[in-house]
N, C-alpha and C positions, 0 to 999 in steps of 0.2 A: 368374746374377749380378744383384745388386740394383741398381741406379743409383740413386745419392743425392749424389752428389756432381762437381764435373766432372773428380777425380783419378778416379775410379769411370767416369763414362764414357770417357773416354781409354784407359783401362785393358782397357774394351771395346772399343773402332775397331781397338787398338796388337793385341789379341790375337787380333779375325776377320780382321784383314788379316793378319794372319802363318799364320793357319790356312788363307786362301786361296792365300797363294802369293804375293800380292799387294809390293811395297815402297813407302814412301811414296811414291814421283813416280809410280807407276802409279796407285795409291787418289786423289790429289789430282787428277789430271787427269779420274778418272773424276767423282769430286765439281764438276768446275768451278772451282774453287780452287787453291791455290798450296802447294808444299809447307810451306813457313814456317808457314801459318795450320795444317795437319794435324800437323805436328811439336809445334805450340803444345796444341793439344787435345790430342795426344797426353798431354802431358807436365801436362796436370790445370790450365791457365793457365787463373785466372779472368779474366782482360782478352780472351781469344778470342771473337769476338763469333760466338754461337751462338743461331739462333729457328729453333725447329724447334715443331709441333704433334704429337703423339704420343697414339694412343687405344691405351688399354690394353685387350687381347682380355683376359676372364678367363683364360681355358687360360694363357696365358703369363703373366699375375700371378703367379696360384694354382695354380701344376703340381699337379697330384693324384699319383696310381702313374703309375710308368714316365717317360721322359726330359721334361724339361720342355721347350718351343720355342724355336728360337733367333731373335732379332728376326733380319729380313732387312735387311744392310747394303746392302745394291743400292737394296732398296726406300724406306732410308731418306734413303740417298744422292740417290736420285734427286729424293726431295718438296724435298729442300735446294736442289736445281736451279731448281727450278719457282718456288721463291718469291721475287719482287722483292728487290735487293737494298737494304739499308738507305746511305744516303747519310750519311758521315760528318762532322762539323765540325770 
């Protein structure tokens, strides 16, 4: 799946967390966050305030033959943790 949009990424979080098993109050609590703020992403809302840093592996750019990779939502989950929260006015 390409990401290019934040309907596109919602579209992503809304599809590996159903693939895990997972429901929104369980993925938001694992996130550090609120369900409201995961439902809003969900749902492609550009006012969701999201800063994330993301390095693109080639492999997973440019799949070649055979399955392409899937980004690790744990892993991404987790860098969202770690980073200072922004102070709103």
């Amino acid at each position: 799946m390409r990401i290019r949009t934040a309907t596109d990424l919602g579209a992503f979080i809304r599809e590996r967390r159903a693939r895990l098993g997972m429901d929104q109050i369980v993925l938001a609590k694992k996130a550090g966050t609120s369900r409201k703020w995961l439902v809003e992403v969900e749902q492609g809302k550009s006012g969701a305030e999201i800063s994330i840093d993301l390095e693109a592996d080639s492999s997973v750019a440019t799949p070649r033959a055979g399955k392409a990779k899937v980004p690790d939502i744990n892993g991404v989950l987790d860098s969202l943790k770690k980073r200072p929260q922004k102070k709103r006015i």
